[in-house]
Structures are given as structure tokens and as C-alpha cells.
C-alpha positions in Angstrom: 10.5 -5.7 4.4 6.9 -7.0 5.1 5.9 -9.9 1.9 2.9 -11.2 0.9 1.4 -11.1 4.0 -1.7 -12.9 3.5 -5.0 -12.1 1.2 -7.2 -11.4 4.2 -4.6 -8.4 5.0 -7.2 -5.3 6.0 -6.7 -1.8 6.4 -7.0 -2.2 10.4 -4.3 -5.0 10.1 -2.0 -2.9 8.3 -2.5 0.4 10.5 -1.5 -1.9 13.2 1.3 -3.5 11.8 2.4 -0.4 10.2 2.2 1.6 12.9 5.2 0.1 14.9 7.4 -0.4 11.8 8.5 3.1 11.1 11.3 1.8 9.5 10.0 -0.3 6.6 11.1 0.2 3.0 9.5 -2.6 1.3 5.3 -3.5 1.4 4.1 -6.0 -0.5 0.3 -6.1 -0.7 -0.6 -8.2 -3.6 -3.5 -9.8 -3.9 -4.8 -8.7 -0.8 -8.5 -7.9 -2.0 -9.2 -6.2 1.1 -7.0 -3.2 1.2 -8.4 -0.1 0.1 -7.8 3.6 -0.2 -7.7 4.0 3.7 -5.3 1.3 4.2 -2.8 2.6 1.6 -3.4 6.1 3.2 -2.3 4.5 6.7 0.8 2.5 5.1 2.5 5.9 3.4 1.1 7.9 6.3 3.1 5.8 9.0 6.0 4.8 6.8 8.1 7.5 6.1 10.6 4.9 4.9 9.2 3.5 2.5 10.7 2.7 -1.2 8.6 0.2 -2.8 5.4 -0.4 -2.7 3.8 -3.2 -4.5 0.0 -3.3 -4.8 -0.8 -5.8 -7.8 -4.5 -7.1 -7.8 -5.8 -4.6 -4.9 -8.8 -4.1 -6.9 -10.4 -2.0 -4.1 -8.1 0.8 -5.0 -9.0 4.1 -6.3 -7.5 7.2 -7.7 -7.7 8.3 -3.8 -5.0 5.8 -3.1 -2.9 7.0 -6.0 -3.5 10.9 -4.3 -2.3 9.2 -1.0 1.0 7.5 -2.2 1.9 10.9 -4.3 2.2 12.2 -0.9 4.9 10.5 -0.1 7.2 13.1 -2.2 10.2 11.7 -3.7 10.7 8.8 -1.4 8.7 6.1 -3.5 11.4 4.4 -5.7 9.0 1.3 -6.9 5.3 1.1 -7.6 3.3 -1.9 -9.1 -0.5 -1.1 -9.5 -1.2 -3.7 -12.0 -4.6 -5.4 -12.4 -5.8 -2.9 -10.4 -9.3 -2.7 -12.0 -11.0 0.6 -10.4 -7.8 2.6 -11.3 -8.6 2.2 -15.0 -5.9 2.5 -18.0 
């Protein structure tokens, strides 16, 4: 489980972390208003493990990151994208 690991968090930083942590279920990104689509794409493309996801106030997200974490299948048990402002209603 990787928490609220800091609001300067960008998408090299989590490739990297990611990237050794196969096994990870839980990411919490919120408030980390440097993530965007490609760092999302990274997290669900090098965590096959992953359950919940928790994105709240990313507001460098688009719909691209909500194409990126449907590829995850049926895995994904939780997903907050709240006050995510470029996603829309």
C-alpha cells in the first residue's frame, strides 16, 4: 500500500516507484497536482495487483486516464476521481 505520498509525486516518480512494486494493491495519489494521464497509464500498466486506486484532486487527468485504468479489466475494486476538474460531470 503506497499513501499519500507527497503533492510533488510525478509521473517519472511513480514509474519508478511503481516499477519495482509489482505487488501493490493500494495507490493513493491525492492531491498530487502533478500526475497526469501518463503517470496513471504507468501505475495500472506496472501493477497488475492493483485494487484501489484513489486519485482525488489530480486535476491533470483526462478521459485518457479513465481509458488507461479501464484496462485494468476486472481487477480495480475502488476508484475515487473526485474533484477531478478536466474529467467533467
Amino acid at each position: 500500500r503506497l499513501n499519500y505520498c507527497g503533492r510533488g509525486m510525478s509521473d517519472q516518480l511513480i514509474e519508478e516507484l511503481c516499477g519495482g512494486c509489482e505487488n501493490l494493491r493500494s495507490l493513493a495519489l491525492g492531491g498530487c497536482y502533478r500526475v497526469t494521464d501518463k503517470g496513471v497509464a504507468s501505475a495500472v500498466r506496472l501493477l497488475p495487483s492493483l485494487r484501489v486506486l484513489e486519485l482525488t484532486s489530480c486535476e491533470r487527468l483526462s478521459i485518457n486516464a479513465i481509458r488507461s485504468i479501464t484496462s485494468l479489466g476486472g481487477s480495480l475494486r475502488s476508484l475515487s476521481l473526485a474533484k477531478c476538474s478536466q474529467l467533467g460531470d
